[in-house]
ZANUGU-832315 format. One record per residue: residue in one letter; x, y, z of N, C-alpha, C, O in turn. Coordinates in steps of 0.001 Angstrom, whole numbers, plus 500000, padded with zeros to 6 digits. Example, Ala and Ser with C-alpha at 12.3 -4.5 7.8 and 13.67 -1.06 7.14 Angstrom:
A513190494310507800512300495500507800513200496700507800514236496681508465 S512850497750507080513670498940507140512900500030507870513409501138508039 
//
This chain:
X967572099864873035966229099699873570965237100217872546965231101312871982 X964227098989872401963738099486871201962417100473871960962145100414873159 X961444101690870570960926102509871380959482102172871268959300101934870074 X958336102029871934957299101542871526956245102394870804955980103587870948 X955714101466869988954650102287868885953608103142869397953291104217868888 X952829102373870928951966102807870992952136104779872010952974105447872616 X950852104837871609951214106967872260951198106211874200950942105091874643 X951575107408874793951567107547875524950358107010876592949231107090876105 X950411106591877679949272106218878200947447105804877540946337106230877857 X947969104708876444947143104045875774947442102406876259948452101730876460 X945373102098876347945001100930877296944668099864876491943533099577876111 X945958099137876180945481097826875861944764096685876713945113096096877736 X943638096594875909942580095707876974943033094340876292943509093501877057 X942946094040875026943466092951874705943859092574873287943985093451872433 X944073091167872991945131090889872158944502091393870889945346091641870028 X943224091622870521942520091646869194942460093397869474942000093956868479 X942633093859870010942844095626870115944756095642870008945281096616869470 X945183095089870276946414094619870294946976094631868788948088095129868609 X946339094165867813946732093285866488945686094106865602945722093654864458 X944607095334865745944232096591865668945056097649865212944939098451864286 X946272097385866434946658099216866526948629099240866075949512100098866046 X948504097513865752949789097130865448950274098127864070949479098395863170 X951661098595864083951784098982862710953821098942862930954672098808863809 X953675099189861268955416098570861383955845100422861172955125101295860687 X957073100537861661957938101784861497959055101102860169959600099999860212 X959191102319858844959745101758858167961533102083858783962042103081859293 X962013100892858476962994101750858353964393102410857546965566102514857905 X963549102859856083964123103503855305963097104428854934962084103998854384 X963275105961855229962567106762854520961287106713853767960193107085854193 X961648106025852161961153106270851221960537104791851186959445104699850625 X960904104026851530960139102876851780958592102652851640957822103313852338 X958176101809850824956596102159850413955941100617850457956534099544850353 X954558100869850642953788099287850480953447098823849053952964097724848783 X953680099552848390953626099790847077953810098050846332954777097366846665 X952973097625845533953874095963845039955260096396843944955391097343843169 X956349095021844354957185095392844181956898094608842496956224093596842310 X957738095547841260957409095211839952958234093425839985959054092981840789 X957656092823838889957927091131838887959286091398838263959866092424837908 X959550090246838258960955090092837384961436090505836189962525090973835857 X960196090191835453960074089656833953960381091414833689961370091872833117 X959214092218834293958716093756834135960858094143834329961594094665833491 X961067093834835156962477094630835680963520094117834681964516094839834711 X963651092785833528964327092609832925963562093516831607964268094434831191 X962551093394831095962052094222829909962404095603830175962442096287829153 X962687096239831314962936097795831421964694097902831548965418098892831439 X965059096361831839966535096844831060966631096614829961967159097592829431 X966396095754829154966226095669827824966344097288827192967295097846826643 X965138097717827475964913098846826962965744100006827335965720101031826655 X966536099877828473967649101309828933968556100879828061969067101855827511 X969246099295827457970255099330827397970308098498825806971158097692825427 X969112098999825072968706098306823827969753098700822682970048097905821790 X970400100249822791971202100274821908972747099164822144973151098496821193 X973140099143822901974108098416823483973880096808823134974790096115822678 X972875096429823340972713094961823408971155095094823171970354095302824082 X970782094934821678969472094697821265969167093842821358969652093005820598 X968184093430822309966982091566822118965969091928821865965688092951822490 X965114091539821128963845091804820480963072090735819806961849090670819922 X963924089703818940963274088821818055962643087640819564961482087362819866 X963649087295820068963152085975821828962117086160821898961257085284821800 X961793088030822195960704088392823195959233088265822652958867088682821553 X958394087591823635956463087060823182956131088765822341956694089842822142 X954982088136822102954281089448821233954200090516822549954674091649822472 X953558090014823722953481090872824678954590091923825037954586093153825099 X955604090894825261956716091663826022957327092962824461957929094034824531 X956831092217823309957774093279821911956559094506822419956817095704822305 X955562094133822842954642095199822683955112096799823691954937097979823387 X955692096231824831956490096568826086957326097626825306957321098856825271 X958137096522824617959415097684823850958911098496822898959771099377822881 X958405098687822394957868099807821022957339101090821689957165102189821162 X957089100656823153956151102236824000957477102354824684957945103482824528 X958197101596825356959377102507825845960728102794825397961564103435826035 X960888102235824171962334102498823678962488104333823172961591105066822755 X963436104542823324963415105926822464963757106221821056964580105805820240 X962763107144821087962658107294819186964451107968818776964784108142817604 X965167108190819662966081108704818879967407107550818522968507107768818014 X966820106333818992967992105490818561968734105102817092968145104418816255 X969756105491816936970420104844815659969560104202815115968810103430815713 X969537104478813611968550103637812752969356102416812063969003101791811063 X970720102192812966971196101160812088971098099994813100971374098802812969 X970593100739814207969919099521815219968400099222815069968177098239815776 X967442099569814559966545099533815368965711099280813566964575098807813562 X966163099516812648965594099591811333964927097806810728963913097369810182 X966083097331811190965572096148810736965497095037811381965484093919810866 X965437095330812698964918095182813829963926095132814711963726094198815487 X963064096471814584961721096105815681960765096925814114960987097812813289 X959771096032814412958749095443813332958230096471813275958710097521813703 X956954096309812630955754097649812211954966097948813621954761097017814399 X954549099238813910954144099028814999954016100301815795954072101379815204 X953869100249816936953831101693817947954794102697817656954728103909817454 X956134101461817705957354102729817844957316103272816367957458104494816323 X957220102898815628957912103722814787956584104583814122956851105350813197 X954853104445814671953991105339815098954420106481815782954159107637815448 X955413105959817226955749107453817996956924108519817202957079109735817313 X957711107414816303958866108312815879958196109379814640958500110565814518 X957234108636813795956656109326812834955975110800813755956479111919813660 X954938110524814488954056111533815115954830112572816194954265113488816791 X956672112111816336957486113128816843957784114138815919957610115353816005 X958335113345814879958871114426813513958042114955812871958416115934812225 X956813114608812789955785115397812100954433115339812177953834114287812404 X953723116741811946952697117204812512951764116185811998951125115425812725 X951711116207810583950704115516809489951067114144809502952029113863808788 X950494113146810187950868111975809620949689111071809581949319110394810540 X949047111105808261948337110389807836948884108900807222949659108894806266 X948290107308808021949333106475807820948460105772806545949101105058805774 X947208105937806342946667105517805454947208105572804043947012104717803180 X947910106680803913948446106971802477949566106023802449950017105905801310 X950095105388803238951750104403803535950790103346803407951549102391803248 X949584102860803368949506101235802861949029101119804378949029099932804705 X948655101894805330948339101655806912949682101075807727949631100332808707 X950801101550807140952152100780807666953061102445808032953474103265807212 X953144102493809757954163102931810163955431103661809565955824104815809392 X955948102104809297957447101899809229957540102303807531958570102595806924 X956588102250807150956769103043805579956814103749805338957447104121804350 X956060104545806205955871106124806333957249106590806873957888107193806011 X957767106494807857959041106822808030960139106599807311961075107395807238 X960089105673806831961604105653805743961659106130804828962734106419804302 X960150106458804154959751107076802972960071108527803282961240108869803103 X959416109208803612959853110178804272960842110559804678961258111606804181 X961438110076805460963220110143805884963869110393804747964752111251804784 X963594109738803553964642109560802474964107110845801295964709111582800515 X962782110655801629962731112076800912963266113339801634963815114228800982 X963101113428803047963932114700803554965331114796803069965847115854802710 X965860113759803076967199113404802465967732114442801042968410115429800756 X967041113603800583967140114061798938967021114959798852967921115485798197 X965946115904799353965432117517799347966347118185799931966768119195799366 X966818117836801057968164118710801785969585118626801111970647119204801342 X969106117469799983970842117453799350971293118823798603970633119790798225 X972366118591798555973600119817798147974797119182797039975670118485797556 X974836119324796069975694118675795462976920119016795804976922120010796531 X977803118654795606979598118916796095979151119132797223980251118860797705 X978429119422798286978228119148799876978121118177800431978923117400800950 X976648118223800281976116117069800914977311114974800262977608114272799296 X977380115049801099978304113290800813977276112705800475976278112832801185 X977229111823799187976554110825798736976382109626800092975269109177800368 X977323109311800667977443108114801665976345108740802342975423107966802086 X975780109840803183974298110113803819973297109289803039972571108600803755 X973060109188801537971637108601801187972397106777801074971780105811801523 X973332106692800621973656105423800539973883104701801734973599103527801498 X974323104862803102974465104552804106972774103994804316972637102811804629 X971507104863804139970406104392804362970024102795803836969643101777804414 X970341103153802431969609101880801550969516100713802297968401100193802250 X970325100161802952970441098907803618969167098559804699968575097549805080 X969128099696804898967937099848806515966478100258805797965564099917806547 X966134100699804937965249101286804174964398100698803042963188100873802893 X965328099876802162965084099462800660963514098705800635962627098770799784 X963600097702802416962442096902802252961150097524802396960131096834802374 X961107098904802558959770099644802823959439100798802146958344101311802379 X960469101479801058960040102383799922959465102003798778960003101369797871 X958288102422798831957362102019797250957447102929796707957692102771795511 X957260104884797371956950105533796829957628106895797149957231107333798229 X958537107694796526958925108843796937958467109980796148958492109917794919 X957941111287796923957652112191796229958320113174796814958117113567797963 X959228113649795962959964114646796051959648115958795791959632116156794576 X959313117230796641958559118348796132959753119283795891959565120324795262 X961185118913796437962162120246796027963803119376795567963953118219795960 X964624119878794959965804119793795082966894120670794597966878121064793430 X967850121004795424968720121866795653969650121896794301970254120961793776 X969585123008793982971255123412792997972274122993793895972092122345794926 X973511123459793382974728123408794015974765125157794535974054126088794158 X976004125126795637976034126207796004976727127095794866977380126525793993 X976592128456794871977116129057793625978476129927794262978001130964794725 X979835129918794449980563131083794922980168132750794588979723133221793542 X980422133275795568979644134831794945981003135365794448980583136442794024 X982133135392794228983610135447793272982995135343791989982659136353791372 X982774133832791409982638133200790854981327133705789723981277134004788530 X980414133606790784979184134436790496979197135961789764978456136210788813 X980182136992790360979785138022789591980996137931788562980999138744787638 X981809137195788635982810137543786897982122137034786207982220137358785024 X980875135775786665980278135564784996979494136770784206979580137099783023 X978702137313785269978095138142785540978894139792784396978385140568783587 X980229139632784938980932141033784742981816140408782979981948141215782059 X982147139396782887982736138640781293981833138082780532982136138075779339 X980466137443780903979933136795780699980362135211779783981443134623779822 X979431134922779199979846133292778461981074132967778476981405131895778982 X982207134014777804983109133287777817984336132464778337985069131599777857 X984171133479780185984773133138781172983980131739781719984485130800782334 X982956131864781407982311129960781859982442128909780720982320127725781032 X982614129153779787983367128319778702984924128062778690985421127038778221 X985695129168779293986681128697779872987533127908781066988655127443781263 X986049128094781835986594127442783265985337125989783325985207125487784442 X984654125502782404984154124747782507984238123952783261983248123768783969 X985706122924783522985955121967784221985951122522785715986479121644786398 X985500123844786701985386124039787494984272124412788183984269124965789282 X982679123896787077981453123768787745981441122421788170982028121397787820 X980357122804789277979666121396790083979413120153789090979046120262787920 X979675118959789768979863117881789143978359117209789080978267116031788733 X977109118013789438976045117561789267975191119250789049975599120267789611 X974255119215788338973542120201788745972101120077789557971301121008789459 X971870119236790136970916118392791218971409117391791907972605117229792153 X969941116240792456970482115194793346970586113921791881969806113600790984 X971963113503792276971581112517791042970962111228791180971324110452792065 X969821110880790152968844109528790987969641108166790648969316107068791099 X970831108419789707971651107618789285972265106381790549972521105200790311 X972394107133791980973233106300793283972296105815793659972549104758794237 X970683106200793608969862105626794375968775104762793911968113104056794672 X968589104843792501967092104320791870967287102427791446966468101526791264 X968582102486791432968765101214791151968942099814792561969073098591792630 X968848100859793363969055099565794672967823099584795267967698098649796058 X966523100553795154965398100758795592964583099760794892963882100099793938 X964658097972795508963936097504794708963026097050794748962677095985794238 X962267098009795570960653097826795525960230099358795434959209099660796052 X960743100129794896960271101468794422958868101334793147958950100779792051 X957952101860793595957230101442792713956216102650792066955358102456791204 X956606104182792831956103105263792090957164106821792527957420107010793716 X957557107565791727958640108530791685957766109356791487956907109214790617 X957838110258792190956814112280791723957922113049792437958372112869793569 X958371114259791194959618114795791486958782116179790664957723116313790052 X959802116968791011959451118551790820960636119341790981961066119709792074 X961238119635789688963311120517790067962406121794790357961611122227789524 X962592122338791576962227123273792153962619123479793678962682122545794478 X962947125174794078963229125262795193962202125749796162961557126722795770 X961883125227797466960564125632797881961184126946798705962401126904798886 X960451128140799236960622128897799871961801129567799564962626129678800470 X962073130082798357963843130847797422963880132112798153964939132707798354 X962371132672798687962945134356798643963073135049798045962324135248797089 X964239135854798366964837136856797455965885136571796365966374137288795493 X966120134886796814967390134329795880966174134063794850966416132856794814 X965175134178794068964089133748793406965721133968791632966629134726791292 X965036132697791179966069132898789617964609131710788989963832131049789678 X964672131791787905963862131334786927964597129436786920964062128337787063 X965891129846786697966419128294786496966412127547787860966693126350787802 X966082128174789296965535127177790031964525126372790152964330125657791134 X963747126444789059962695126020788551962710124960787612961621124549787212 X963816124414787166963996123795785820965218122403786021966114122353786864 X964948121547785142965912120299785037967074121203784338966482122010783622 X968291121378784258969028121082783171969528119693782617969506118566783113 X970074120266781188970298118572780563971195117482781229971476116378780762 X971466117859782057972736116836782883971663116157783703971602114928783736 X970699117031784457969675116532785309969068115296784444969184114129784820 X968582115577783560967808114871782333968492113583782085968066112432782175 X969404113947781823969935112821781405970589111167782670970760109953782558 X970713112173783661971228111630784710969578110443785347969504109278785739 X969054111009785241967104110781785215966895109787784075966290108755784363 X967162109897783275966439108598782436967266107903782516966651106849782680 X968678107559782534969070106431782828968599105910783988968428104691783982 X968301106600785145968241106057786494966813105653786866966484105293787996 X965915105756785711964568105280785297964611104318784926963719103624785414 X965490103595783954965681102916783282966405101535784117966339100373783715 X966973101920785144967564101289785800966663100435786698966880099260786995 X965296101415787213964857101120788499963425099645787451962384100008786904 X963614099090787476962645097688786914961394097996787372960549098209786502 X960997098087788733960047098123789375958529099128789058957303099013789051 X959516100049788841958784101802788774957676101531787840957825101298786640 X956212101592788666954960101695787788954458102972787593953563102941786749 X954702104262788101954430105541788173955446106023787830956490105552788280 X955485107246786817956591108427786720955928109787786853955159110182785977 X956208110508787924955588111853787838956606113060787817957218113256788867 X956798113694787002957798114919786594956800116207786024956741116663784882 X956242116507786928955901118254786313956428119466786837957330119456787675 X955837120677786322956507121745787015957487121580786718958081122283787536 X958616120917785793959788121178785779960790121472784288961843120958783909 X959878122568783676960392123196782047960926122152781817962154122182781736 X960188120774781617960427119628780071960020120438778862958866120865778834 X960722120657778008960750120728776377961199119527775851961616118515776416 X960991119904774219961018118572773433962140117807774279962073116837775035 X963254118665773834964761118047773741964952117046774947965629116021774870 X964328117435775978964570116729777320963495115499777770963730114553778522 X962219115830777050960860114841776694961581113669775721961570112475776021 X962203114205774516962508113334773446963705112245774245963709111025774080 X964616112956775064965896111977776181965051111222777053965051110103776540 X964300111183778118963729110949778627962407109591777947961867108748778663 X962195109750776545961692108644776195962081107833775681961497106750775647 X963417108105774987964357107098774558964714106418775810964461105213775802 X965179106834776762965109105696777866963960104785778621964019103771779317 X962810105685778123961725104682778716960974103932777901959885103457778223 X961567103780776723961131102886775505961167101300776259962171101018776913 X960280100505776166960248099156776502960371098703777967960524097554778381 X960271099856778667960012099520780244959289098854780652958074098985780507 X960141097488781599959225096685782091957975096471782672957188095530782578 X957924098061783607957099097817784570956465099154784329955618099160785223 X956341100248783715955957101432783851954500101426783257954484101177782052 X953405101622783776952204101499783972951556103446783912950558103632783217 X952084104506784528951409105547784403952711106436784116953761106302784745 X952515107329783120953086108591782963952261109736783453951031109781783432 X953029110605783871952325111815783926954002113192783988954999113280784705 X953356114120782604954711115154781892953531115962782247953068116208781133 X952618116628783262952046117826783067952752119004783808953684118943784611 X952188119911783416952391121377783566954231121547783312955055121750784203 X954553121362781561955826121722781086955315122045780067954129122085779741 X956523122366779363956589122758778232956639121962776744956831122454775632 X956436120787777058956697119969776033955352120124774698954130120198774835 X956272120131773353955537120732772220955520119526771493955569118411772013 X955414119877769667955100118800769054956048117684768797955686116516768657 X957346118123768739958338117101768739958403116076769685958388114847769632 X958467116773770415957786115805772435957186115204772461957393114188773124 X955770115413771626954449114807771401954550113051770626954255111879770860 X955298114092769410955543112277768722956533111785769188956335110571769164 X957931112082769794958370111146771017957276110394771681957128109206771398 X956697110827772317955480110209773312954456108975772438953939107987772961 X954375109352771119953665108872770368954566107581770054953828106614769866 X955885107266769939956786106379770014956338105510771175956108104303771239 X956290106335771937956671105284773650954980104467773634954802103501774377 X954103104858772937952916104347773298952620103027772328951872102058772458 X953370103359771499953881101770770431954903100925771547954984099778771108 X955520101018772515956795100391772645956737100235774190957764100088774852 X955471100273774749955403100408776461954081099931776438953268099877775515 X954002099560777748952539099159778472952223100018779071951973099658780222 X952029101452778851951133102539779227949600102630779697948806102665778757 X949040102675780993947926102805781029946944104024781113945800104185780687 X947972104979781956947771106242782088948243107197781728948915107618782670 X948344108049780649949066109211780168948595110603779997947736111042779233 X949483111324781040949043112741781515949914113623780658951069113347780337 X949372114512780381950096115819779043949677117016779947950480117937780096 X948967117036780304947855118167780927949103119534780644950309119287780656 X948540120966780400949215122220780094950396121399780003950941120840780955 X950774121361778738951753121512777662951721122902776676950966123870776772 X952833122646775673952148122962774200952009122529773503951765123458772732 X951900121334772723951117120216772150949666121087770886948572121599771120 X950293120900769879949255121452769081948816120496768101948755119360768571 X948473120594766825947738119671765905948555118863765502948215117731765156 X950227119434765455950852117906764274951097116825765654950826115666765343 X951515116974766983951966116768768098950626115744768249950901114545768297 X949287116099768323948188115314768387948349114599767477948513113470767939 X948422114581766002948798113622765941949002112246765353948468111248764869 X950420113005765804951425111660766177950400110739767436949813109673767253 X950446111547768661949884110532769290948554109918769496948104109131770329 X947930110710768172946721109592767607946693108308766886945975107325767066 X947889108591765793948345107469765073948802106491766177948443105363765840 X949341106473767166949551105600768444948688104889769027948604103684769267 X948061105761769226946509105860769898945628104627769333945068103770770016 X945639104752767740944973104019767054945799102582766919945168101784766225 X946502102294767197947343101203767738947686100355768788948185099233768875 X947201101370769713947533100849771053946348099766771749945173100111771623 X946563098835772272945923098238773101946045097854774534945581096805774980 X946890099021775461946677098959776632946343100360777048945949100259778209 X946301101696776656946120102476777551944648103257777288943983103663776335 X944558103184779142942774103079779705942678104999780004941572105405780359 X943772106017779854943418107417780317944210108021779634945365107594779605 X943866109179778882944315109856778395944029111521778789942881111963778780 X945005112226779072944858113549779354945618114802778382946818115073778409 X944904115255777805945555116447776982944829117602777678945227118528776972 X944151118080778454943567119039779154944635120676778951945801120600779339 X944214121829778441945127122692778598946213122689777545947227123363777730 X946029121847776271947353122116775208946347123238774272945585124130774646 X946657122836773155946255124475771763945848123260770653945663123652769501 X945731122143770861945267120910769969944796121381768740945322121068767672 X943282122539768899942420122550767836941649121246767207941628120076767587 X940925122005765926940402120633765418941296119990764790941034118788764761 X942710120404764018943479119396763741943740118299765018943657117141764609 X943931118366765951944474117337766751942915116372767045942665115213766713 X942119117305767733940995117074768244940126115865767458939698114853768013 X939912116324765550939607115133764738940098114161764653939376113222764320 X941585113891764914942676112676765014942626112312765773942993111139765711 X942157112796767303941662111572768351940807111405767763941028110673766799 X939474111872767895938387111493766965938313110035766274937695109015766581 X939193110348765219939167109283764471940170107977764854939940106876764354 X941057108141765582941992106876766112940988106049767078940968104853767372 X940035107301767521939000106327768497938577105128767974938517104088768631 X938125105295766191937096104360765843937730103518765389937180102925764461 X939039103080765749940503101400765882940597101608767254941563100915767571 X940245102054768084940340101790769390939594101057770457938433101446770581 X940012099973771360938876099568771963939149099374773422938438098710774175 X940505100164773834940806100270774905940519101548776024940104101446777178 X940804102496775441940398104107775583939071103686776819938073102986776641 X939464104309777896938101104559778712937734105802779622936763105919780369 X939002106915779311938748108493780087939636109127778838940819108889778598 X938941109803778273939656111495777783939581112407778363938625112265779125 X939925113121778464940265114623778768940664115267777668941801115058777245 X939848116111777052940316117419775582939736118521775912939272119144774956 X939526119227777486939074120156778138940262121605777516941460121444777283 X939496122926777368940737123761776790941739123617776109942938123660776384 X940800123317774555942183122735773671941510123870772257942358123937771366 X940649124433772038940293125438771313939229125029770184938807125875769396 X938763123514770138938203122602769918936794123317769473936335124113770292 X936225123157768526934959123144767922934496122377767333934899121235767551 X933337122579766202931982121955766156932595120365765515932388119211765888 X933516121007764271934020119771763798934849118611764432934902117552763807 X935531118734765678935988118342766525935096116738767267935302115530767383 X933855117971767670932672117191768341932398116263767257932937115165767399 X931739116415766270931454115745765115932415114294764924932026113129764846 X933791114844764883934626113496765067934647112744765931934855111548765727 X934413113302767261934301112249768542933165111855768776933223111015769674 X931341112153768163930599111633767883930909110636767396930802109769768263 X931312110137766300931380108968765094932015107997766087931584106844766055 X933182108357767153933057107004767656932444106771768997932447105585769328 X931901107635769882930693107174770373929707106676769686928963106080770464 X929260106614768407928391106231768361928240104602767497927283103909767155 X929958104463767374930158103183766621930930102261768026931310101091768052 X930952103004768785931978102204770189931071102539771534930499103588771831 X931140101321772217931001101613773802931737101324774570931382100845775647 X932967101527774254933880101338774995934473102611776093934778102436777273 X934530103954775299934401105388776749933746104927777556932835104140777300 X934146105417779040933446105278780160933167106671780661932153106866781331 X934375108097780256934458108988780405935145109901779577936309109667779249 X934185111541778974935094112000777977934746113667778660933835113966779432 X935771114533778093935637115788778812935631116867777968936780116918777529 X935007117733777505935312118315776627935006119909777043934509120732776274 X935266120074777932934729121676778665935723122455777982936853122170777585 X935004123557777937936071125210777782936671124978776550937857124924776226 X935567124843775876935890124731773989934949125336773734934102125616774582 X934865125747772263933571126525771787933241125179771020934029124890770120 X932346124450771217931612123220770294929998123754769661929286123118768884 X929762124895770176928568125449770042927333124474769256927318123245769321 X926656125031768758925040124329768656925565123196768068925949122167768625 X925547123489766825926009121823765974926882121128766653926436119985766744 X927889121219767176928566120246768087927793119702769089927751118472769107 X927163120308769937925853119537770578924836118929770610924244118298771486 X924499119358768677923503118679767879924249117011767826923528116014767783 X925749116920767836925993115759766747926474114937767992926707113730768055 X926568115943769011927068115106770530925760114397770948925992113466771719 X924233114598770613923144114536771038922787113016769937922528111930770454 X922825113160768803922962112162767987923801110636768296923372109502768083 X924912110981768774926115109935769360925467109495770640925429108288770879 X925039110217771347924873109754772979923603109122772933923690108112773632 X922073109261772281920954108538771620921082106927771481920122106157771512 X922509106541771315922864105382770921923688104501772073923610103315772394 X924398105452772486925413104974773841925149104726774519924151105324774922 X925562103884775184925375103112776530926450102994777082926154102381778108 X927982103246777106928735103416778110929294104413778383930490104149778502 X929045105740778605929751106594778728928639107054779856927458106989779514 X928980107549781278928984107676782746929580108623783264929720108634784487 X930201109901782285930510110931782728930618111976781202931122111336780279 X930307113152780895930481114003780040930528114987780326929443115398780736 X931552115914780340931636117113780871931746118208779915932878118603779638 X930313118981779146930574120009778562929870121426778972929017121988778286 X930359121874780155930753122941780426931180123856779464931969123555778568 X930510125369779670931323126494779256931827126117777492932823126577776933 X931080125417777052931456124593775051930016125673774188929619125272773094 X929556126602774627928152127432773769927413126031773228927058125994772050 X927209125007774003925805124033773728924510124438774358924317125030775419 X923718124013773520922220124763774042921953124100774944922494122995774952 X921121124407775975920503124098776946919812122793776565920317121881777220 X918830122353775737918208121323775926919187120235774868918595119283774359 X920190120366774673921440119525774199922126118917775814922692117856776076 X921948119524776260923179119549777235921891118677778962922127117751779738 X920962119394778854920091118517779131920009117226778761920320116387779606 X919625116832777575919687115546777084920984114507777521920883113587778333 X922155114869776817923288114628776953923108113995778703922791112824778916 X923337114861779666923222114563780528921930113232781507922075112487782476 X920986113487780743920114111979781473920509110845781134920525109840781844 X921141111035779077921427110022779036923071108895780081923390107715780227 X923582110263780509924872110014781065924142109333782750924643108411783394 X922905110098783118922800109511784870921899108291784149921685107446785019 X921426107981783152920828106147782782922283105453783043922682104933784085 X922943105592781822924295104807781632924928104894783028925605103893783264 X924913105588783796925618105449785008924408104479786090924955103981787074 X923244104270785989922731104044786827922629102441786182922894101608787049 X922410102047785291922609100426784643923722099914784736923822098687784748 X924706100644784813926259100483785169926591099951786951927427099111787283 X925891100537787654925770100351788800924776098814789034925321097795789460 X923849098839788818923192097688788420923855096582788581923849095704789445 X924694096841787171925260095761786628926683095058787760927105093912787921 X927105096513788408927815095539789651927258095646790909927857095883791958 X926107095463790748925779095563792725925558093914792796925304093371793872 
//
């Protein structure tokens, strides 16, 4: 007997008070009026529970892919999902899970670049030689290759050292490690040898042999390539076709390892910018370098704090004065003097490519200036020259004042802290905001 809805001694007068006070009893609990989700919605949310198992993705409209990128989970196998679901939300959410900073602008405005790039640099940085299994970075390549342009590597690991091992060198020294040779690590870093050659759209490398956060384990040679590193590195430079950037500082290059390192990058297809700053590389290094600028399409070449002194300049003036592709030059921070300083100088005035120097803190005086006058004032081809934190004093500002009278392309001069007089340096300067302001002109 069923029980009736209405309360107790309540007066139905009629059918439209009747169809009023009507209401249904559910009868399941949880039962709701709620609309029930469509079809389509209830197959896209299995999709997505059961995407590792049985991935569909390519069928589905833009709409419905849009569906999957907000609900799949970021922790799925990347050997599912890599070359598989496109640029986009998800791999927005996986980036902005793993890390705080994620600026996507620097990835080309692409997601999925940012993550693999990244990924593979965590990789590399966490490697361990004789530990870490090579198959971890090689297992990636397959899922990865189509979206690395650019890795910058800020650390990489020695091998582990046994503490046995460790103090008999310590307690015999040299000659117990000359005897057991064949029982050091078979790398002394990550070698770029497994990886640089299948990366083939790698198109800029910035590396640094250094350990971040050492502690108390602090040693000087965590700081440094050894020659195995070196060598293992320019072949694997040499390998990679693509590579328009090389960045290696911070990492005690001297000649010996500058001079290896350019013998392999002699005639590189694609290498467009160097940059060897903050090492050690001296004059032997220098005219190595002075080689590679005969024998490469160099546009950008960074020296910055070296030691690089007058014969080292140059060599890579005599280059210099030869060359017809490279647009930047940086010696900032070597011991040049006016020997080096006059030899740019004068390679300038066969030069017609040159459009930024940098000879900031090189010990540089009057005669110096004097030489790099003569070709400002026979060339307009500088766009930018730097010459701060030299003593060029009066006459150097006299003859810098003479050169610039005439110039018309040079749009930046920086002589700072050089003992030039005030109304030198004045001058100098209006003529630099004209030339910059006709320059502008000329492309608006």
């Amino acid at each position: 007997m069923s029980r009736s809805p209405y309360p107790p001694g309540a007066k139905l007068t009629s059918t439209e008070d009747l169809r009023k006070t009507r209401r249904i009893i559910a009868e399941y609990p949880d039962w709701s009026l709620t609309i029930i989700p469509c079809l389509s919605n209830l197959c896209l949310q299995s999709i997505v529970k059961n995407f590792e198992e049985k991935p569909i993705y390519e069928e589905l409209s833009d709409t419905q892919k849009d569906f999957v990128h907000e609900g799949l989970s970021t922790s799925l196998p990347l050997h599912v999902t890599a070359n598989l679901i496109s640029d986009g939300v998800y791999w927005k959410r996986c980036c902005e899970q793993r890390w705080d900073l994620c600026d996507v602008s620097l990835y080309g405005h692409s997601w999925k670049r940012m993550f693999f790039e990244r990924h593979m640099e965590n990789i590399i940085e966490l490697f361990i030689p004789d530990v870490t299994e090579p198959k971890t970075v090689l297992e990636m390549i397959p899922h990865c290759n189509n979206y690395i342009k650019r890795l910058d590597i800020s650390q990489l690991l020695p091998p582990i050292k046994e503490p046995q091992k460790e103090k008999e060198e310590e307690e015999y020294g040299s000659e117990l490690a000359s005897e057991n040779e064949y029982e050091g690590p078979s790398m002394d870093h990550f070698d770029f040898n497994i990886l640089l050659d299948k990366l083939t759209n790698l198109e800029e490398l910035h590396l640094v042999y250094r350990v971040k956060q050492c502690g108390m384990n602090f040693e000087w040679k965590l700081f440094e390539m050894t020659d195995r590193d070196c060598e293992s590195l320019a072949k694997a430079i040499k390998s990679c076709k693509t590579l328009k950037l090389l960045r290696l500082h911070l990492s005690h290059i001297e000649d010996k390892k500058c001079r290896l390192l350019v013998k392999w990058l002699l005639d590189h297809p694609s290498l467009r910018t160097l940059d060897f700053s903050h090492n050690v590389i001296g004059d032997q290094g220098a005219r190595a370098i002075g080689k590679l600028l005969t024998r490469s399409q160099l546009e950008t070449l960074n020296l910055c704090d070296n030691n690089i002194r007058g014969p080292g300049a140059k060599a890579i003036a005599h280059a210099l004065s030869k060359n017809s592709t490279l647009l930047s030059l940086n010696l900032r921070l070597n011991r040049l003097r006016d020997e080096g300083g006059e030899a740019i100088g004068k390679a300038l005035l066969n030069n017609n490519t040159l459009l930024h120097l940098h000879l900031g803190a090189n010990e540089l005086t009057a005669l110096t200036a004097m030489a790099l006058s003569k070709a400002l004032f026979q060339s307009n081809t500088l766009k930018s020259i730097n010459l701060s934190c030299n003593n060029l004093g009066v006459d150097g500002g006299n003859a810098l004042v003479d050169a610039m009278s005439k110039n018309t392309s040079v749009t930046e001069c920086d002589i700072r802290q050089t003992e030039v007089d005030e109304q030198s340096v004045s001058f100098i300067n209006q003529v630099v905001r004209t030339n910059w302001s006709v320059e502008q002109k000329r492309h608006a």
